[in-house]
C-alpha positions in Angstrom: 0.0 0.0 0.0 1.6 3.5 -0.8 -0.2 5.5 1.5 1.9 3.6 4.1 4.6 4.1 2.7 6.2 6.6 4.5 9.8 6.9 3.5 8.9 7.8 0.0 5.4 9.5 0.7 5.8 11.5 3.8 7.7 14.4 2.2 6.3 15.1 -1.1 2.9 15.0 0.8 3.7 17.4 3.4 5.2 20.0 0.7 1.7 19.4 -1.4 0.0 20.6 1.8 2.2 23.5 3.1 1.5 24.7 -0.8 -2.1 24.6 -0.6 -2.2 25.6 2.9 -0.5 28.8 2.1 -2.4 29.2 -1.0 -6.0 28.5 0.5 -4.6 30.7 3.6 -4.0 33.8 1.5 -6.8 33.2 -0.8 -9.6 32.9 1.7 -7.9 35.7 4.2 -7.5 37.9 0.9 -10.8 37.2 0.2 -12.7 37.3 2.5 -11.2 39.5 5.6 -12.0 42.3 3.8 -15.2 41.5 3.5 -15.9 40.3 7.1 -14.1 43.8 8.0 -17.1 45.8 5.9 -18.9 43.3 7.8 -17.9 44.1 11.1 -17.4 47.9 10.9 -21.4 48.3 9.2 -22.5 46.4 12.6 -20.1 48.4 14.9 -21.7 51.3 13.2 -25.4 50.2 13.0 -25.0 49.0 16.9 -23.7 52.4 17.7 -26.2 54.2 16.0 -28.8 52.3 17.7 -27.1 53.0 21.0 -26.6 56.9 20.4 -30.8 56.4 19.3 -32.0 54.6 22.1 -30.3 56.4 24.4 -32.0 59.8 22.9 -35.2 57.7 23.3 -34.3 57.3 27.0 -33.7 61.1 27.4 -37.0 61.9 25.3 -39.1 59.6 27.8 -37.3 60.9 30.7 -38.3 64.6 30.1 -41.7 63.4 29.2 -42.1 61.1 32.3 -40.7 64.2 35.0 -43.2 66.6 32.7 -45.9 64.1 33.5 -45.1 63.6 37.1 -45.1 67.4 37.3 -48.2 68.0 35.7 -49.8 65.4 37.5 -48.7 66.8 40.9 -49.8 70.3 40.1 -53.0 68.5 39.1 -53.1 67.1 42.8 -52.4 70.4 44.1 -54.7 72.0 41.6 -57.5 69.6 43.6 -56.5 69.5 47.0 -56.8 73.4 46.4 -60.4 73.2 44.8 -61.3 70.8 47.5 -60.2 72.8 50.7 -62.6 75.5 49.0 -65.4 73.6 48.5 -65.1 73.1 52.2 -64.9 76.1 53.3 -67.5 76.8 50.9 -69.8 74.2 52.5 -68.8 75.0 56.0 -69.5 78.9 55.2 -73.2 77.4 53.8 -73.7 74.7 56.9 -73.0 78.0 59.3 -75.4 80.0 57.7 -78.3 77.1 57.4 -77.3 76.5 61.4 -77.5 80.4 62.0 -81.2 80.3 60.2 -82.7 77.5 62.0 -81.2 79.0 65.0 -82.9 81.7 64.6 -86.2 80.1 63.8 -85.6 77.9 67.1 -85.1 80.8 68.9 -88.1 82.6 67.4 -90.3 79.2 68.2 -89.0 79.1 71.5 -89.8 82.7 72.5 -93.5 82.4 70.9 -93.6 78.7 73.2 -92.3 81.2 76.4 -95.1 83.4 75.4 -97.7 81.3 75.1 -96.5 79.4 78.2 -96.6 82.7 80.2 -100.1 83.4 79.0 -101.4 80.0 79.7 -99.6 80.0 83.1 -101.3 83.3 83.8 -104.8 82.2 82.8 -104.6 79.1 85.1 -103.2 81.4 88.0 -106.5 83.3 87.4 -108.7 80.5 87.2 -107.1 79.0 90.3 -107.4 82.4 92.3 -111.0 82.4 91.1 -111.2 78.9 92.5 -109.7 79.5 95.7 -111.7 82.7 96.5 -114.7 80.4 95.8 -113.2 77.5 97.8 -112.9 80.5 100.3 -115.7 81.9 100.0 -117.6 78.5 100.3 -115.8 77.7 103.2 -116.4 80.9 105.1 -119.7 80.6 104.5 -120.6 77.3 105.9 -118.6 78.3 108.9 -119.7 81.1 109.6 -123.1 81.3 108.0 -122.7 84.5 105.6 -121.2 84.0 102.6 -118.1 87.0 101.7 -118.3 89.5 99.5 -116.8 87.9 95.8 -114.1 90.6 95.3 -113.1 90.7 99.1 -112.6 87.2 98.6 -110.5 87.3 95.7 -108.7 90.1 96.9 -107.7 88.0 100.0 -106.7 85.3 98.0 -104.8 87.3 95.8 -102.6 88.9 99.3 -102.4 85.5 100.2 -100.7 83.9 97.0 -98.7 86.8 96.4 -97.1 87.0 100.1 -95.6 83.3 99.0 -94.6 84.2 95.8 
């Protein structure tokens, strides 16, 4: 077998592949290096570009997300403002419903104090009438003559107003 040869083999076989090492070396690194720089560099260069992009991106949301947040806190402010208003307002509004019924209590009451005294006053007659005719009653059956009605009511009237 020749391939096992080695003493007349080994030599002319390693010179056929140092020359086609060489040449396939050169010829694919000529080839295509230059390529895969273009290669390379258009990637370095499209990765940067989308770096340098995204990272504009980044800023742009940025400014729009502290814009928002400052917005919406004014917003907050702009409602906790409204709202402190609308409480006074109401409070302003409860105060002046309070102050009216108030006064209509207070109006109610002093017509109920009126009537009171009035009523109170009528039954302080009509008991003083009673008592002078309790009185009077009384004086006559014990005595046998029956008092004049005024002199009667007059007493009565000394009487209740000395305990008053």
């Amino acid at each position: 077998m020749p391939q096992f040869d080695f003493a007349n083999v080994f030599w002319p076989q390693l010179a056929w592949l140092a020359v086609f090492f060489i040449v396939l070396y050169f010829g694919v690194v000529r080839a295509t290096l230059p390529k895969l720089g273009k290669v390379m560099t258009a990637r370095e260069d499209r990765i940067a570009g989308d770096l340098s992009a995204a990272q504009a991106a980044k800023q742009a949301a940025d400014e729009i997300d502290t814009r928002y947040h400052a917005e919406l806190e004014a917003a907050r402010e702009q409602s906790r403002n409204a709202i402190a208003a609308a409480k006074l307002e109401a409070a302003g509004v409860g105060e002046q419903r309070l102050k009216a019924a108030s006064a209509a209590a207070d109006a109610r009451l002093a017509e109920a104090e009126t009537r009171i005294a009035a009523s109170r006053a009528e039954a302080q007659d009509t008991l003083r009438v009673a008592a002078a005719e309790s009185a009077a009653a009384i004086v006559a059956r014990l005595t046998g003559r029956e008092p004049a009605h005024e002199a009667a009511l007059a007493k009565v009237g000394a009487s209740l107003a000395g305990q008053d």
